[in-house]
C-alpha positions in Angstrom: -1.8 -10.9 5.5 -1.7 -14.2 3.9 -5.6 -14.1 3.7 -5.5 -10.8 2.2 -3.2 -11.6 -0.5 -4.9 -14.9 -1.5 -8.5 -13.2 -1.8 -7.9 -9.8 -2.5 -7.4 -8.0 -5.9 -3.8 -6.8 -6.8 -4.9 -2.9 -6.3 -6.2 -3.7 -2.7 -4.0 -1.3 -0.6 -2.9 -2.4 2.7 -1.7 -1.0 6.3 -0.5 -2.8 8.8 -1.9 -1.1 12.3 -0.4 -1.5 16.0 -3.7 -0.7 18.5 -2.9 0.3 22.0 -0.9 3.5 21.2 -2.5 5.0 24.2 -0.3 2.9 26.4 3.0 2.9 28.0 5.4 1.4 25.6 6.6 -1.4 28.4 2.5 -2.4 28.8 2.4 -3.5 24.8 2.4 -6.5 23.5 4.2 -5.3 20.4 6.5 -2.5 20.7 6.6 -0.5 17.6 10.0 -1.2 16.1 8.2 -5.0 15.7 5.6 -3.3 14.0 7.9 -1.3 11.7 9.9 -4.3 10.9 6.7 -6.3 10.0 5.6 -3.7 7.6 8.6 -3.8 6.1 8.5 -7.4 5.5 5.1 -7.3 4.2 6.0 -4.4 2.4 3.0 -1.9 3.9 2.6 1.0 6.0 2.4 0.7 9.8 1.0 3.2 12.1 0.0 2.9 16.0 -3.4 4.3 16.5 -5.7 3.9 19.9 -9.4 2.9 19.6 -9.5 4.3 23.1 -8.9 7.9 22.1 -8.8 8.0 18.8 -4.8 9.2 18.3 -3.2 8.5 15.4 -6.0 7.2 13.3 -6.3 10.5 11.0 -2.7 10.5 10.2 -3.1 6.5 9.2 -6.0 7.1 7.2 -4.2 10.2 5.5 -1.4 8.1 5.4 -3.7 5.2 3.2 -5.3 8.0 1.3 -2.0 9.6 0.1 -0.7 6.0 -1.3 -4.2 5.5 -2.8 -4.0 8.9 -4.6 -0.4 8.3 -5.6 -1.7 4.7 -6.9 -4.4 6.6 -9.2 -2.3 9.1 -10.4 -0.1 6.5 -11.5 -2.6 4.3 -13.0 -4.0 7.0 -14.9 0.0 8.5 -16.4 -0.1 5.0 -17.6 -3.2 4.6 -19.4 -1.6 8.0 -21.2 1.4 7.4 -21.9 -0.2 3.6 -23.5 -3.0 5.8 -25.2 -0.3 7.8 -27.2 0.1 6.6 -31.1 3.5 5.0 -31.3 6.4 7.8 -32.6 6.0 8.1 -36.5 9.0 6.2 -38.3 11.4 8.5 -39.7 11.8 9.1 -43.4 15.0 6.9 -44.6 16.2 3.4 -44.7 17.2 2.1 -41.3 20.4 -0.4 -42.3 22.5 -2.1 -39.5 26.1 -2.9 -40.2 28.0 -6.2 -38.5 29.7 -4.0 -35.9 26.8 -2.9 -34.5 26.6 0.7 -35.9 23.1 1.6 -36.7 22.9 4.3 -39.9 20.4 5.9 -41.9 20.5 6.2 -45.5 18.5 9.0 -47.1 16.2 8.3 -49.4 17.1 9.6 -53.0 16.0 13.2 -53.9 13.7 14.1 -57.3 16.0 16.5 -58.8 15.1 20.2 -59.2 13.7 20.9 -62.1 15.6 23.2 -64.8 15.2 27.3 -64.7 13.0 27.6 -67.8 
């Protein structure tokens, strides 16, 4: 993981795989509660797949997909939301008083003119 971090970009997205899923849980080298703890501690997803058959790969690929997508999405709300013009300042004098109270003071009216 240490390799990964030091060369890879910050919007690499990583999973941490346990191979061997095909076998008997007493004939692995890692059982998969070590697996789930070190993806925890590296802060990934961990799945147990089997090159052999095949099972599990789909869901971890699904898995990487979904995080990737959710990544986007997220990426993309925040390019909006820093796209958007800032609020437009209200009309009045902003004044703040020692205590901490913020008020606004209207700005003084033209007065109407007179009924002719």
């Amino acid at each position: 993981m240490s390799t990964i971090t030091q060369h890879a970009t910050n919007h690499v997205h990583k999973m941490l795989l346990g191979n061997k899923a095909d076998l008997p849980a007493d004939q692995r080298d890692v059982d998969t509660a070590q697996g789930q703890a070190a993806g925890e501690e590296y802060g990934v997803r961990f799945a147990e797949v089997s090159a052999k058959d095949g099972s599990g790969v789909v869901d971890a690929l699904s898995g990487m997909v979904e995080d990737i997508v959710a990544g986007l999405e997220a990426q993309r709300r925040e390019k909006e939301r820093l796209a958007r013009p800032p609020p437009r300042a209200r009309r009045g004098i902003w004044a703040m008083f020692g205590c901490g109270v913020v008020a606004e003071v209207a700005e003084p009216r033209a007065a109407p003119a007179p009924p002719r």
